[in-house]
N, C-alpha and C positions, 0 to 999 in steps of 0.2 A: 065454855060454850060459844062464847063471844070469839075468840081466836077461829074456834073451829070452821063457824060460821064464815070467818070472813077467809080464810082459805079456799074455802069452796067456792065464792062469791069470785073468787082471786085466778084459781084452778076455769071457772066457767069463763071469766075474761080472757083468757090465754088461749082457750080454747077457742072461742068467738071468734079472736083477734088473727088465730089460725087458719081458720074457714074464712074468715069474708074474703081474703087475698083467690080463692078458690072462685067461692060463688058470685063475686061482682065479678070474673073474668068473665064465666060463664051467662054473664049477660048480654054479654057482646056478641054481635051475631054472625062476625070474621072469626072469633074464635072457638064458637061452636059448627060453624065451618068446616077447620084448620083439626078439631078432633074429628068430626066424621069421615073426611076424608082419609084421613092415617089411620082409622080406624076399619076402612073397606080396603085400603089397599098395603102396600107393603114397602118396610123402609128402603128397598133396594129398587123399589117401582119409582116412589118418589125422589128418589137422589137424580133423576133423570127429565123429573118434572118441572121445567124454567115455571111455569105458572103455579103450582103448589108454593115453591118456594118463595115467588115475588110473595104472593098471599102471607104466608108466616113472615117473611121481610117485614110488612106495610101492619100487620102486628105489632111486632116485638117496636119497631117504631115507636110507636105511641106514648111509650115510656108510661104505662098504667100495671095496672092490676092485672090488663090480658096478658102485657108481657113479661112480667115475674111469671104467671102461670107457664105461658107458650116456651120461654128460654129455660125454666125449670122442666116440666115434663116431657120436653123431645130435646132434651140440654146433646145428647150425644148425636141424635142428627142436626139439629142446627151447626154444630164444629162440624160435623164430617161439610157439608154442603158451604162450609164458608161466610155462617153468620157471626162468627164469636166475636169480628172488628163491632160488630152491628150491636150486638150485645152491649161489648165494653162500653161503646158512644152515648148510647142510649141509658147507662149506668149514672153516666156521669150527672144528667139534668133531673135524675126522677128523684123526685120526691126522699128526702130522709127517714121519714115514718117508711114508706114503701120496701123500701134498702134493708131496715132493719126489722121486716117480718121474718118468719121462717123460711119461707120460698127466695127472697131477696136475699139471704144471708146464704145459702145453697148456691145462687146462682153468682153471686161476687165469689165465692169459694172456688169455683170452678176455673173462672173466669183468670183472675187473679194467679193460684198457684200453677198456672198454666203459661204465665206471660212474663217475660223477664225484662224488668225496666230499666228504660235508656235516657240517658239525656234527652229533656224535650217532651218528654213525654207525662199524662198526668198521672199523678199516684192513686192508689187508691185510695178512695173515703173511709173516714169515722168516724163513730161517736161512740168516746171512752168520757169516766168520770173521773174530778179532781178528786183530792182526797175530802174535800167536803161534800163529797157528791151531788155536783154538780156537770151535769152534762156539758160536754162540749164536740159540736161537728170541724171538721176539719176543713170542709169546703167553705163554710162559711166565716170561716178562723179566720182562713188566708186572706180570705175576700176583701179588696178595699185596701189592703197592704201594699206597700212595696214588693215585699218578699218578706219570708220564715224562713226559720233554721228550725227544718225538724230532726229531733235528736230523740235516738231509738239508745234507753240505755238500761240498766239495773243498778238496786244501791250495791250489791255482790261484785259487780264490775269494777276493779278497780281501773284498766285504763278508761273506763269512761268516766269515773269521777275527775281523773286526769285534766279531761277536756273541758271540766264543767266552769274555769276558768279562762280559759282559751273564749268557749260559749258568752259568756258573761262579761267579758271584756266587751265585746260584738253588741250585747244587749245594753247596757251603761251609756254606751256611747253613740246606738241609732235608735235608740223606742224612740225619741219621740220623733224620729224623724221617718217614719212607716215601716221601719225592720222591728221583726216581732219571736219569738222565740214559743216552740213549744215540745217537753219532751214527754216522749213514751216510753214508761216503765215496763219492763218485764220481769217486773217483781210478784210476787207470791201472796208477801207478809204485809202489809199494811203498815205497821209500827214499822218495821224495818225502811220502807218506802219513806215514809213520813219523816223517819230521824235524819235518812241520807239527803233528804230536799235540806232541811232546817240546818244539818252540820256543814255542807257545800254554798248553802245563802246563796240557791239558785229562786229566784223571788218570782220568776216569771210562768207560764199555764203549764201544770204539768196534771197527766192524765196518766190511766194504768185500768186495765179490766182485771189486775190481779191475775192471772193466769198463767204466769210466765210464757217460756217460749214453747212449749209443747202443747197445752191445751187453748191458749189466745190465738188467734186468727192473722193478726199482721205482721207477725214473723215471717210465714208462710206465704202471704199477699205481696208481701214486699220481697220476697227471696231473699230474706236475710240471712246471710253466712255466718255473722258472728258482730258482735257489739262491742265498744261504740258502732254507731252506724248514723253517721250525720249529713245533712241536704239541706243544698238552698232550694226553696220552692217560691213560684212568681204566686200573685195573685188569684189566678185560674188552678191552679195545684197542680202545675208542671215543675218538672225538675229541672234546677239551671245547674249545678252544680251535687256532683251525688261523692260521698266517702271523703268527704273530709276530716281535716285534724290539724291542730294546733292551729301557726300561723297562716297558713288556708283558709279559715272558717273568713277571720278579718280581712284578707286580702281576695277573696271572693265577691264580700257583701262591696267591699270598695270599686268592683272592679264593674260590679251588676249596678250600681247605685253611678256610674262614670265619674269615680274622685280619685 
């Protein structure tokens, strides 16, 4: 009775958690605006309308509640009209609880397998859990670092176990000196995850949503073609260096660090 009970309890929170990203947008009174208007008129009226659009701009801005709302529910006229830069910028500073409501996880979906990353540019955010389940965000990983080496791999992978020395050489020799390491698994099984960290005596954050690469998300966020798939990331979660391997990994970090 006791289980059941708190399921419901659990089921009602999810539910809440679902709606308030809805009804605190709807409090805002640019974005009950921003519905009426597209509501009276027509998306091929509005693709023409500099003022409609500044108005959803000076929204989605805000990096709140209205604009998860505004960039999820007219998500395919804001790209047609040229806000998805605006999107993406405004992604970057909001809020982590925000990111990973429903609405927020929709509109980095969109956003993301849409955009194909370059040198320079920042990656997208996460928060996946170690295997002690413990949360960890990535923007905040980086933050205050010199630079990470984010390493996209599986314990199935064998050339990426390959690497995991190549890696760990890099790690030994800069933790304490603000290089940091952290990798993401595209692993399934958990035991399996857990045995490949402990047999490789890779000792540094390693996260995994268990999902491997078809039903996880940052596969797809990141266009990843195939694994290993390894990056220097600055401070800010830009990329300095993208697809490295072996002697590259160390001769990067040497080269971004001026030694």
């Amino acid at each position: 009775m006791k289980q059941l009970l708190l399921m419901i309890l659990l089921g009602l929170a999810v539910t809440a958690t679902a709606q308030s990203v809805a009804e605190k947008a709807r409090e805002d009174k640019a974005v009950r605006e921003i519905e009426a208007l597209y509501a009276a008129s027509t998306p091929r009226v509005l693709r023409g309308d500099a003022v409609f659009i500044d108005k959803m701009r000076a929204v989605i801005e805000k990096g709140n509640e209205g604009s998860l709302y505004v960039a999820d529910k007219y998500s395919t006229f804001a790209y047609v009209v040229g806000l998805k830069d605006c999107i993406e910028e405004v992604l970057v500073g909001m809020p982590v609880a925000l990111k990973r409501t429903e609405e927020g996880m929709r509109v980095q979906d969109r956003c993301y397998r849409m955009h194909l990353l370059k040198v320079g540019e920042r990656v997208p955010d996460f928060t996946l859990s170690t295997p002690d389940g413990k949360e960890v965000n990535f923007y905040r990983f980086v933050k205050d670092k010199k630079c990470v080496i984010l390493d996209f791999w599986a314990s199935w992978c064998s050339w990426c176990r390959k690497e995991s020395p190549n890696v760990k050489e890099v790690y030994d020799k800069y933790r304490n000196k603000g290089v940091d390491v952290i990798s993401v698994s595209f692993d399934t099984d958990r035991e399996r995850w857990v045995k490949a960290i402990e047999e490789d005596g890779t000792p540094w954050t390693q996260v995994s949503d268990l999902k491997g690469t078809d039903k996880g998300y940052l596969y797809g966020w990141y266009g990843l073609k195939g694994i290993p798939a390894i990056y220097l990331i600055d401070s800010e979660g830009r990329i300095i260096v993208e697809n490295m391997r072996g002697e590259v990994i160390m001769n990067s970090v040497k080269k971004y660090l001026g030694e």
